[in-house]
C-alpha positions as CSV (number, residue, x, y, z in Angstrom):
1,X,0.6,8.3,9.2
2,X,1.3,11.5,7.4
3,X,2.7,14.2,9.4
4,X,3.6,17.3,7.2
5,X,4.9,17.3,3.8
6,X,8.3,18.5,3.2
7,X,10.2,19.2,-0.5
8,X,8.3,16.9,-2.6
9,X,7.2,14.2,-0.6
10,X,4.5,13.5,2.2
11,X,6.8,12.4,5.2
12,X,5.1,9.1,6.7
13,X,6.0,7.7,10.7
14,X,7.5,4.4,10.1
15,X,9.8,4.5,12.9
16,X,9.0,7.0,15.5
17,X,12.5,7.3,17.5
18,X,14.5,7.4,14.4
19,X,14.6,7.9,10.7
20,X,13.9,4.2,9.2
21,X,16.1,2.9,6.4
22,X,16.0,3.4,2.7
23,X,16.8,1.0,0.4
24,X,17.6,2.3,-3.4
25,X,17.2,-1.1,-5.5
26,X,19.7,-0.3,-8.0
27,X,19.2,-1.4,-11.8
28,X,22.5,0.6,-12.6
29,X,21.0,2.5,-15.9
30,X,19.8,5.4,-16.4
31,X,17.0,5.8,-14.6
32,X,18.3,4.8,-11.4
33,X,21.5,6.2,-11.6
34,X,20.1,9.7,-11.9
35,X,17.9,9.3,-8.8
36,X,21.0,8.1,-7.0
37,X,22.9,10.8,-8.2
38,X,20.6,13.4,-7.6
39,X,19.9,12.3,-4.8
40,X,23.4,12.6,-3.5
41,X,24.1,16.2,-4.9
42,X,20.8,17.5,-4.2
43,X,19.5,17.7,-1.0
44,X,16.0,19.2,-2.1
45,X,15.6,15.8,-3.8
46,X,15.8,13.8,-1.1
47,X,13.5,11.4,0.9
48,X,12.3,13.4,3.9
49,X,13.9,10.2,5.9
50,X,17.1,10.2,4.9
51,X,19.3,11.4,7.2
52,X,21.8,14.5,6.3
53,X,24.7,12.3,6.2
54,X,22.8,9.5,4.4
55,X,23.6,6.8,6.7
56,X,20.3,5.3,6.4
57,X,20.8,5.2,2.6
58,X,21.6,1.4,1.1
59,X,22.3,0.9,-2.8
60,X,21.5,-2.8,-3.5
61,X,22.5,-4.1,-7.0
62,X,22.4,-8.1,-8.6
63,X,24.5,-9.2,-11.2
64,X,23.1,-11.7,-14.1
65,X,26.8,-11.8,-15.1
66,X,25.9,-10.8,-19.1
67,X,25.6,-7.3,-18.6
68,X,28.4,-5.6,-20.9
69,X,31.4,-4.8,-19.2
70,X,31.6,-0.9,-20.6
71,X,28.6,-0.5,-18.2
72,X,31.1,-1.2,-15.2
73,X,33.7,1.3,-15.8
74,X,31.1,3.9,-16.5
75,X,30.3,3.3,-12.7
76,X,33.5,2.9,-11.2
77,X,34.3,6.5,-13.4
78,X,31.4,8.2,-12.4
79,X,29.5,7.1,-9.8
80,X,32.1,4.9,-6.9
81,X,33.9,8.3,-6.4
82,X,30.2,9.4,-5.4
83,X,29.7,6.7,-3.1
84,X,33.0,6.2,-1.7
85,X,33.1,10.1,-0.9
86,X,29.7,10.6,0.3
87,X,29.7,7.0,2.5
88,X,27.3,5.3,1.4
89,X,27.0,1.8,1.4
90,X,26.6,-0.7,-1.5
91,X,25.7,-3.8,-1.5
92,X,26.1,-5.8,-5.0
93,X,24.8,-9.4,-4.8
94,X,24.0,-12.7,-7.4
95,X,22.4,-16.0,-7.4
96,X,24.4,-18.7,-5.9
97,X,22.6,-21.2,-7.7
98,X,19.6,-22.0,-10.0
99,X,17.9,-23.1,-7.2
100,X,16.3,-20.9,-4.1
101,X,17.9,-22.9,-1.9
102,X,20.7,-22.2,-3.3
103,X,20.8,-18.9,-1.7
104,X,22.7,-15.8,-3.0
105,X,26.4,-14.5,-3.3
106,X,26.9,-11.2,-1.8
107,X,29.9,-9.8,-3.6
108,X,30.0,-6.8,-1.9
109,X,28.7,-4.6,1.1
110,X,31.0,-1.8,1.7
111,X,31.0,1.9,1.9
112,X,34.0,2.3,0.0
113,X,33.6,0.6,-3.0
114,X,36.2,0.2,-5.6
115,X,35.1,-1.6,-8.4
116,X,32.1,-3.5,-9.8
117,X,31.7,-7.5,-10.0
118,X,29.7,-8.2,-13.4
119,X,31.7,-11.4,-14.4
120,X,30.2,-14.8,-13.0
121,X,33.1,-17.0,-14.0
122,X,35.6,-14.2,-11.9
123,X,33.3,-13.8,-8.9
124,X,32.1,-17.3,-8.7
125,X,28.2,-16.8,-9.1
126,X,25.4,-18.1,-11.4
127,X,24.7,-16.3,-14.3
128,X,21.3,-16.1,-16.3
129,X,23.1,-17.7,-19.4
130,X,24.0,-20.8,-17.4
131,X,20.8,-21.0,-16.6
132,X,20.1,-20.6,-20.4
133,X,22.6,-22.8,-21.4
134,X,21.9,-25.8,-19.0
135,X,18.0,-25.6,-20.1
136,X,18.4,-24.9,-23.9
137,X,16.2,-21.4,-23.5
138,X,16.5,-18.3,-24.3
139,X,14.9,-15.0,-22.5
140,X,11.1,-15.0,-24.4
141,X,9.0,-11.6,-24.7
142,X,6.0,-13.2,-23.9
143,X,4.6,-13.3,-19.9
144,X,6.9,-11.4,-17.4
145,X,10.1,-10.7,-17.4
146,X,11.3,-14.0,-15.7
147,X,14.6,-13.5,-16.2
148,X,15.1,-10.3,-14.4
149,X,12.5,-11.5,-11.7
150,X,14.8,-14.8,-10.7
151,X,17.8,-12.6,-10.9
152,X,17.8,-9.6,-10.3
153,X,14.9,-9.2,-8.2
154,X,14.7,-12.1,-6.2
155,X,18.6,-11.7,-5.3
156,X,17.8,-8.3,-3.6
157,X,14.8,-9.3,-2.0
158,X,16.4,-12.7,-0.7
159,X,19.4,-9.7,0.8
160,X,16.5,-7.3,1.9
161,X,14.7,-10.1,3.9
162,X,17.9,-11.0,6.0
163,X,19.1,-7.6,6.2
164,X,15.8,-5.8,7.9
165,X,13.7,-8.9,8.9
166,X,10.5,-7.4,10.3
167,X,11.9,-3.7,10.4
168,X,9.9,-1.4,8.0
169,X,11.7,0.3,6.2
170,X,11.3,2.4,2.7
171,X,12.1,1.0,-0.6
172,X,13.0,3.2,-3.5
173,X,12.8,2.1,-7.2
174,X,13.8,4.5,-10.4
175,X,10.7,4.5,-12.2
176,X,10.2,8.0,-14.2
177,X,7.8,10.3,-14.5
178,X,6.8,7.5,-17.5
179,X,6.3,4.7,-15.7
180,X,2.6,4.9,-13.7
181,X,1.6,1.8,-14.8
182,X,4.3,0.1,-13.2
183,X,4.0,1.8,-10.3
184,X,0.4,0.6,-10.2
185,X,1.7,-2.9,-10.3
186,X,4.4,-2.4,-8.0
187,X,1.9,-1.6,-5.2
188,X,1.5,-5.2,-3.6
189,X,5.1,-5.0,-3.0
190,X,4.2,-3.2,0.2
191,X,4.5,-6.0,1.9
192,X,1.5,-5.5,4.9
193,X,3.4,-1.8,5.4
194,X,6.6,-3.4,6.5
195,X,7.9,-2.2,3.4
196,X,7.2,1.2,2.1
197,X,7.6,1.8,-1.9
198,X,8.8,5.1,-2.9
199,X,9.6,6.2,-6.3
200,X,11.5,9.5,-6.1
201,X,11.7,10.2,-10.2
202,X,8.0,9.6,-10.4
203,X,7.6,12.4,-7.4
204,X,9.6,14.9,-8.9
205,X,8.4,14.6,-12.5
206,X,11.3,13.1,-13.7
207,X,11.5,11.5,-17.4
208,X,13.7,9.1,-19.4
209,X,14.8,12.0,-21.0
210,X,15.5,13.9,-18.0
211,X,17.6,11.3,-16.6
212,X,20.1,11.5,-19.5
213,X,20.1,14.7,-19.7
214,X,20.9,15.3,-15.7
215,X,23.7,12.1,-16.0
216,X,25.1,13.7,-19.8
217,X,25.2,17.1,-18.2
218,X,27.0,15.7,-15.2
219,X,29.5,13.5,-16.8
220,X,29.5,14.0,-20.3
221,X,28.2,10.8,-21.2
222,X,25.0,9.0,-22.8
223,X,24.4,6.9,-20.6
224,X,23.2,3.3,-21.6
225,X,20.1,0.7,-20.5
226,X,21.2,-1.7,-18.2
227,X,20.4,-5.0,-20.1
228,X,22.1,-8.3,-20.7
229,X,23.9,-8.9,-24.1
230,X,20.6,-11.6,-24.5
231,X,18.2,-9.1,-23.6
232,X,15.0,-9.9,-25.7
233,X,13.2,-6.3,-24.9
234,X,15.3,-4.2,-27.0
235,X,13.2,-2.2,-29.6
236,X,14.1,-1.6,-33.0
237,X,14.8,2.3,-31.7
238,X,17.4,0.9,-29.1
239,X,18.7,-1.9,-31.5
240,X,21.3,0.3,-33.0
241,X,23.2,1.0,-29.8
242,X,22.3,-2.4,-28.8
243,X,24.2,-4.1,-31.9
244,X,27.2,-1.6,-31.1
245,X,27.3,-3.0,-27.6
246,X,27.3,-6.3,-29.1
247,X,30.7,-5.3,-31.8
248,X,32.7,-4.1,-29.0
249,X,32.3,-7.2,-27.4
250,X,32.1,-10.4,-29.6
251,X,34.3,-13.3,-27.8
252,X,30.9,-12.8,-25.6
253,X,28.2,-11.9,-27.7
254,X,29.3,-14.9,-30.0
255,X,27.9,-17.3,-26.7
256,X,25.1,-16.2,-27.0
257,X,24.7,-16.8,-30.8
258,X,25.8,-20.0,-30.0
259,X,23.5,-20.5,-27.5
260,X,20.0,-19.6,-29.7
261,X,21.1,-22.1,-32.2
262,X,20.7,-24.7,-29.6
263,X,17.7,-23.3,-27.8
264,X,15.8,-23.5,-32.1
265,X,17.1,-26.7,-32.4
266,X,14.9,-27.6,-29.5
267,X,11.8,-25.7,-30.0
268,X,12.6,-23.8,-33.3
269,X,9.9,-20.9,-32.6
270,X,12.2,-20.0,-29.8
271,X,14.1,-16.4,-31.3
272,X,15.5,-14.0,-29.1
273,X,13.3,-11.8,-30.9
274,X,10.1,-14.0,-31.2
275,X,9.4,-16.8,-34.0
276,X,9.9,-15.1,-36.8
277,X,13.6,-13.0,-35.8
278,X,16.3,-14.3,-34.8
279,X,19.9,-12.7,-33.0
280,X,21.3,-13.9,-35.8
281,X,18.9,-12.5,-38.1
282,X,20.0,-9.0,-36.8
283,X,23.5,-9.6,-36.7
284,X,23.3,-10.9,-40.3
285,X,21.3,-8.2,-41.5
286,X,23.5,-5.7,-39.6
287,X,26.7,-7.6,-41.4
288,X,28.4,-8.5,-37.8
289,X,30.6,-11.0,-39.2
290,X,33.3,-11.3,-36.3
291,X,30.7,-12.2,-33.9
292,X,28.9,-14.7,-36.8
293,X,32.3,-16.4,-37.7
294,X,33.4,-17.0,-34.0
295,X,29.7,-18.8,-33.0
296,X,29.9,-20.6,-36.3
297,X,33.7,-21.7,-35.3
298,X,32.2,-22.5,-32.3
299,X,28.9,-24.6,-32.7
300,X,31.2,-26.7,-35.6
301,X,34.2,-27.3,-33.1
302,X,31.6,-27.7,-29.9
303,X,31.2,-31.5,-28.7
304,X,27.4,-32.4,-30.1
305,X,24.8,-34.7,-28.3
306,X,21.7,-36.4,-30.2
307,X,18.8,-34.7,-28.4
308,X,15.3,-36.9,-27.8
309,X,12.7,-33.7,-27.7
310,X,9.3,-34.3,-26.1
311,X,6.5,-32.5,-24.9
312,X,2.9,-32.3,-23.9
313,X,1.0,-29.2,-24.3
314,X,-1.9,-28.5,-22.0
315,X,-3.0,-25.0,-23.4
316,X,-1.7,-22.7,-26.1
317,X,1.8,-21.7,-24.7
318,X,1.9,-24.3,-21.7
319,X,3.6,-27.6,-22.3
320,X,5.9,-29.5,-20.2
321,X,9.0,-30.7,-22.1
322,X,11.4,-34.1,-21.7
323,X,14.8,-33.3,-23.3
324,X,17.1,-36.4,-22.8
325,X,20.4,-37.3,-24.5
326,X,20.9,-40.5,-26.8
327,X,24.0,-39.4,-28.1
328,X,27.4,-37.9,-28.0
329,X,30.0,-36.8,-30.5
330,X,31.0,-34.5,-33.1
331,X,28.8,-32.5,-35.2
332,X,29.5,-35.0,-38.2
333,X,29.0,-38.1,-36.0
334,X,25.6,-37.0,-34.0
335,X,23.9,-36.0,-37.8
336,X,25.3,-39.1,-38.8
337,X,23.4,-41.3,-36.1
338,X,20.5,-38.6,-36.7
339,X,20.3,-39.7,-40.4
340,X,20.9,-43.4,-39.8
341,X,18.0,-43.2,-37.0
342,X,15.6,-41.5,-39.8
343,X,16.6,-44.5,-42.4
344,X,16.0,-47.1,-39.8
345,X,12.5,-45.9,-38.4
346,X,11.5,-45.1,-42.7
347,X,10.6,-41.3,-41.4
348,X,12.2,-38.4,-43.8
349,X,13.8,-35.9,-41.6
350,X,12.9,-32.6,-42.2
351,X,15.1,-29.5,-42.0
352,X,14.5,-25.7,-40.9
353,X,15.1,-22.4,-42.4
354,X,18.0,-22.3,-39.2
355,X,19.3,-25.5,-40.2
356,X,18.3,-28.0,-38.0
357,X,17.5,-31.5,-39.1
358,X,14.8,-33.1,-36.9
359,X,13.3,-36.8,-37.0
360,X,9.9,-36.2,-36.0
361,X,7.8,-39.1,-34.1
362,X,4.9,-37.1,-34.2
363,X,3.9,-33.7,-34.7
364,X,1.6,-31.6,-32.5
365,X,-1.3,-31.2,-34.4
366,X,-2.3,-27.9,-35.9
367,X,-5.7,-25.9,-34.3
368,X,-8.4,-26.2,-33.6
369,X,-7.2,-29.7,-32.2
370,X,-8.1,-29.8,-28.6
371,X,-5.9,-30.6,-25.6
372,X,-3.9,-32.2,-24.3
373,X,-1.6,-32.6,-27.6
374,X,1.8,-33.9,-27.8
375,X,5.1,-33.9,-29.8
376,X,8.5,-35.9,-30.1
377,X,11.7,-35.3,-31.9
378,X,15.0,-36.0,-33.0
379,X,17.4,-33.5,-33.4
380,X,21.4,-32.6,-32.9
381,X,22.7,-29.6,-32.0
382,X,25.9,-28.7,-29.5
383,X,26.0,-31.1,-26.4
384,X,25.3,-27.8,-23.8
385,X,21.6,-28.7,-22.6
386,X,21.4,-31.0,-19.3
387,X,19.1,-34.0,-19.5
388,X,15.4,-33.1,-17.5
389,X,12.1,-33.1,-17.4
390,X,9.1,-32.0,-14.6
391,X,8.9,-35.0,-12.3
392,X,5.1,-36.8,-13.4
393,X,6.2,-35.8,-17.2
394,X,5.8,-39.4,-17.7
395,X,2.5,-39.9,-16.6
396,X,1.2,-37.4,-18.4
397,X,3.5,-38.7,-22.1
398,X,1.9,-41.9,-21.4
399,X,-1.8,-40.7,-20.7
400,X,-1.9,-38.9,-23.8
401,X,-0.1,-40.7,-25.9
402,X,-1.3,-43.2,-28.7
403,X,-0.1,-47.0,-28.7
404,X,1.4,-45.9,-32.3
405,X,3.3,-43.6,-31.0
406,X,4.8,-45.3,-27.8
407,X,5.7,-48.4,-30.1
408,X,7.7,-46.0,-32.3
409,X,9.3,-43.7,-29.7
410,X,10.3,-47.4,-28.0
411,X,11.5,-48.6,-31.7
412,X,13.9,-45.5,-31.8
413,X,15.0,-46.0,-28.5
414,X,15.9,-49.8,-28.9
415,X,17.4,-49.1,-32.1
416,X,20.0,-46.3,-30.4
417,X,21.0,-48.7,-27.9
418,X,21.7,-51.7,-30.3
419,X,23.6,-49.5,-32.8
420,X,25.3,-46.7,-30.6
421,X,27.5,-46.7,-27.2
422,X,26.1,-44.9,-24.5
423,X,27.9,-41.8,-23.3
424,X,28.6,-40.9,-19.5
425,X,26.4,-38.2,-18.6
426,X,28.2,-36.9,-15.3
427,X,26.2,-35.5,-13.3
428,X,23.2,-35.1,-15.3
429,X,19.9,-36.7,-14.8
430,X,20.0,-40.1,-15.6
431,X,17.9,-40.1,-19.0
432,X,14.9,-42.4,-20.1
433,X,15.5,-43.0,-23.6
């Protein structure tokens, strides 16, 4: 229920004896951080709810553990010292695992915070490029923003649901003055009215712009997105700063070169950019040869594995996908077995403007075939991507399949095992070739 309106907001009852909590979910770039701040030197900008003191006032951040290190000093420079003096309580949480069950890793909750927790192999959490790495992937522009759904958001909501349980409570984002349709999307977030959005920059009319000017007037500083160094949504306006981010940091940025390379020699449409551009595209155009030569070090010094590459496609864009390992070694000894497998089965391997060398089994037929289609590969690449596929992938390979193709896939398979050792997959999922 509305009562009165107050400063720029209508003030609604969710708790009548006392002011109900507000939670600031905190994406840490510019956006956000100018509502915190603002919020904290201005009291005319603040939520009608929030106490004077702002007790009831809880940050919650989540780490991917790829965001670029610069980004944490600017906030233990700038904005700590605002926290710690004001009292206000942070909470900084990850992904424990790349499972729900799995839970989360609270790093921090503390009203006195010192410093910020963005490495994953420091702080013992999962990071989005293990997840990448494990499942040969990289972050896609197409659909939703998966990525930052699975962990960022989920992380804080997993944190929000033990912290308030059936309490209401308001929850404040740092979309601008910009962002409507967002806000329009947002809006089944309410959770039944347990949960009560707020979006203070949108309320008081305040822009992108805006917000770096208010931080850069502040602090002297331009302050930067808030992205991973794999980010996929960067523009060709924000590339430039991007690619700088990417300089000052290349023993890092050179992982995740190393990591596309591997994700195209499994499904070679798979850019960072889309299927026709490439990271390294843009960091060859741009002439980033530190971060070039130390991937390219990498990926030749890397332990390789001979990938088996199969899927079934059930619409344009939705396939299921069997990747299993036949194969260990070096680089020269997996495109070795990979050349030797393409004599044996009389199939001329073909190879890609990125460099990969694939025996193909079959190719997926070009439109307008209908569907179900299917494909199936050979291909080697560094030995980073774990051995999976959907449970019922089989069922479906088989049902759509032609006898042609199942003698041939089983030809390859036989002829592996007669000519090559098998390697010890660990932990991995036991595979079928």
């Amino acid at each position: 229920m509305v009562e009165d309106e107050e400063g720029l907001f209508a003030v609604p009852t969710l708790v009548d004896d006392e002011p109900a909590s507000v939670c600031w979910s905190y994406g840490m770039g510019a956006d956000s951080t100018a509502g915190i701040v603002r919020t904290i030197l201005d009291p005319q900008f603040r939520h009608p709810c929030l106490r004077s003191d702002l007790s009831n006032l809880t940050l919650v951040t989540a780490q991917t553990g790829d965001e670029f290190p610069a980004l944490a000093a600017l906030l233990e420079r700038h904005v700590l010292p605002l926290l710690r003096a004001n009292n206000i309580r942070l909470v900084e949480v990850a992904r424990a695992g790349p499972r729900n069950e799995d839970g989360i890793v609270v790093l921090q909750d503390t009203r006195h915070p010192e410093r910020m927790h963005f490495s994953a192999a420091e702080h013992g959490f999962y990071a989005l490029s293990n997840e990448n790495r494990d499942n040969g992937i990289m972050p896609q522009r197409s659909g939703k923003r998966k990525c930052t759904l699975k962990f960022k958001g989920w992380p804080m909501d997993h944190w929000r649901r033990s912290e308030f349980g059936s309490q209401p409570y308001f929850h404040a984002i740092g979309y601008n003055a910009e962002e409507a349709r967002r806000i329009a999307d947002d809006e089944v977030l309410d959770l039944g009215g347990q949960r009560h959005m707020i979006y203070p920059l949108y309320d008081a009319g305040m822009t992108r712009q805006d917000c770096l000017d208010y931080l850069f007037d502040l602090f002297g500083v331009l302050w930067p997105k808030s992205l991973c160094r794999q980010c996929c949504f960067v523009s060709k306006h924000e590339w430039p700063q991007q690619l700088s981010r990417l300089i000052a940091d290349p023993v890092a940025s050179a992982r995740h070169v190393v990591d596309e390379f591997v994700t195209l020699a499994l499904n070679a449409r798979s850019g960072l950019f889309g299927p026709e551009m490439t990271l390294t595209d843009r960091l060859r155009d741009a002439q980033a040869h530190e971060i070039l030569h130390r991937a390219e070090t990498q990926i030749l010094y890397a332990p390789w594995a001979l990938y088996r590459v199969r899927r079934v496609y059930f619409a344009p864009a939705v396939a299921w996908r069997s990747v299993d390992t036949a194969y260990r070694g070096t680089a020269g000894d997996t495109r070795d077995a990979l050349a030797w497998l393409a004599a044996t089965l009389q199939i001329a391997p073909v190879t890609d403007r990125h460099g990969h060398t694939r025996v193909w089994l079959a190719h997926r037929p070009q439109a307008p075939a209908p569907y179900p289609q299917v494909e199936s590969f050979f291909v080697a690449a560094p030995a980073h991507v774990l051995d999976k596929q959907q449970p019922g992938f089989e069922k479906h390979w088989m049902s759509h399949t032609s006898d042609e193709l199942r003698e041939l896939d089983m030809d390859a398979a036989d002829h592996l095992h007669r000519r090559l050792a098998r390697p010890v997959t660990g932990g991995r999922v036991p595979s079928t070739v």
